[in-house]
N, C-alpha and C positions, 0 to 999 in steps of 0.2 A: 581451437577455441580453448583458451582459459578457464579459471574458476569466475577469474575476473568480469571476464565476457557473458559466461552463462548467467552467473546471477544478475548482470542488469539484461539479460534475456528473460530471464524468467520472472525479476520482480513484478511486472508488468502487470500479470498475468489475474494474482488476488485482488489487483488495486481494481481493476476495468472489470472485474470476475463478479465482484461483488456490487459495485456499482450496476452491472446488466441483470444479475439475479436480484439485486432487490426491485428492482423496479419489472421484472417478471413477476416478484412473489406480490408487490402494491397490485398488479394489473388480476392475477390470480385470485385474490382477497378480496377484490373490487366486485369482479367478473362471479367470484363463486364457483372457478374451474378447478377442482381438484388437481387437473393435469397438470396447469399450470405452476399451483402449488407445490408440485412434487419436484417440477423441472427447476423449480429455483432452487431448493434444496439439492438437488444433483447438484448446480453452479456450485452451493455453497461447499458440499463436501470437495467438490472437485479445485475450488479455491484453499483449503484448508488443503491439500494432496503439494498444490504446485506453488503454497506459501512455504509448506515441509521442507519442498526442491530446491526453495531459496535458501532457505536457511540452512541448506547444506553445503551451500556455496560459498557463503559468507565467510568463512573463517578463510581461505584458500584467499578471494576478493582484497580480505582484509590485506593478509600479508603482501600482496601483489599490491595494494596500493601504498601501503604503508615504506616500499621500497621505493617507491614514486617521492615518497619525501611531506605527503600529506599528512596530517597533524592528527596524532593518535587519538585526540580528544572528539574530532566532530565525527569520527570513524565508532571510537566509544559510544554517543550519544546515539547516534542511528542503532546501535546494537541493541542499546540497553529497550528502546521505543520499539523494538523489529520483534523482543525478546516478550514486549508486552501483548504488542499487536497479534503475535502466534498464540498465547493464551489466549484470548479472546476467540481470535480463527478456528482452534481447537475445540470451543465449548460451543461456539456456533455451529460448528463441523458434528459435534455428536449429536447438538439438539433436532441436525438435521437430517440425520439417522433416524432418531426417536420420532422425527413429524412422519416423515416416511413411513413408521411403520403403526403410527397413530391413523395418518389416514387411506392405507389400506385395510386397516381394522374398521375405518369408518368408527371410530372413538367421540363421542361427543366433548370433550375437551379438544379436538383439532383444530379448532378454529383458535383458542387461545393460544395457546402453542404456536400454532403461525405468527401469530400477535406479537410475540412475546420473542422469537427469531424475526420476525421484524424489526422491533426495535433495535434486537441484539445485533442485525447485519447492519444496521444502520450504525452505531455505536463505533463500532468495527472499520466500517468502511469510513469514516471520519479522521479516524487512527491513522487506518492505511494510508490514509492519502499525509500524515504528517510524517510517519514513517519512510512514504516515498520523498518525499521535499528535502528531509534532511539526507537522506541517502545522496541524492540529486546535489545537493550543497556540499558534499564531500572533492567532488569535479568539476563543477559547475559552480566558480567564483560567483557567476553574477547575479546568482539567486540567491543568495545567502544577504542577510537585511544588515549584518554591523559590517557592513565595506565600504571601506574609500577610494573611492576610482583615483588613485596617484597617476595614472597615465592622463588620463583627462584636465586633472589639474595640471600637469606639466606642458601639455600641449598649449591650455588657456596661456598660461605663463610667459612663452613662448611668443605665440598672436599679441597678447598685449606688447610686448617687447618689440615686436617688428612694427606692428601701428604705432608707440610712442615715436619708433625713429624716422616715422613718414611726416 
């Protein structure tokens, strides 16, 4: 296994990470279950661990695809968006340290603080998910939105041409 390989093993991991911990942390918020509240914070720290993971992989990735012949620029842009999206990871990752030990203190600001890493994993996981798309479009010609399917039109070309001669 590559560097190449691991990191699209591993991107996975914050994007789907934070998507099931927020909606652990809404259901715990809802519900009033501390537990629950705590468990979505482990997600988030543990998304913030295995978003790290990635990003140690990336550099390795790059140059492995960059030999491939793929275009430094959209290789760039996913970096520079991966570079944002782990700030954020990172400040969601300590808040959720800090709720942890707010609500084993039983702190009456605990409930805000949830609130407030709420939003922020939602903010977050918004990111993530553009973060992943363009990664995804670095390989994956057909996701990317300014392309022109030249094969498509050449086949049209092609069918019209043999119909005109019938």
């Amino acid at each position: 296994m590559n560097q190449a390989h691991l990191h699209m093993v591993l991107n996975h991991f914050p994007i789907i990470g934070l998507m099931f911990g927020i909606g652990v942390l809404i259901y715990g918020i809802i519900k009033k279950h501390t537990i629950l509240v705590n468990t979505a914070y482990v997600i988030f720290i543990i998304c913030m661990i295995m978003g790290k993971a990635t990003m140690m992989t990336g550099e390795g990735a790059e140059e492995i695809t960059e030999e491939l012949g793929i275009s430094h620029d959209l290789i760039h842009e996913h970096e520079e968006m991966a570079e944002t999206f782990m700030k954020l990871l990172y400040v969601l990752g300590i808040l959720s340290v800090a709720g942890l030990v707010v609500n084993t203190k039983k702190h009456a600001k605990a409930f805000i603080l949830s609130l407030i890493i709420l939003i922020l994993a939602i903010s977050t996981s918004i990111l993530s998910i553009k973060v992943g798309n363009s990664g995804g479009e670095i390989r994956h010609t057909e996701i990317r939105e300014n392309i022109t399917n030249s094969n498509t039109s050449e086949s049209n070309l092609e069918e019209e041409s043999t119909n005109d001669d019938h």
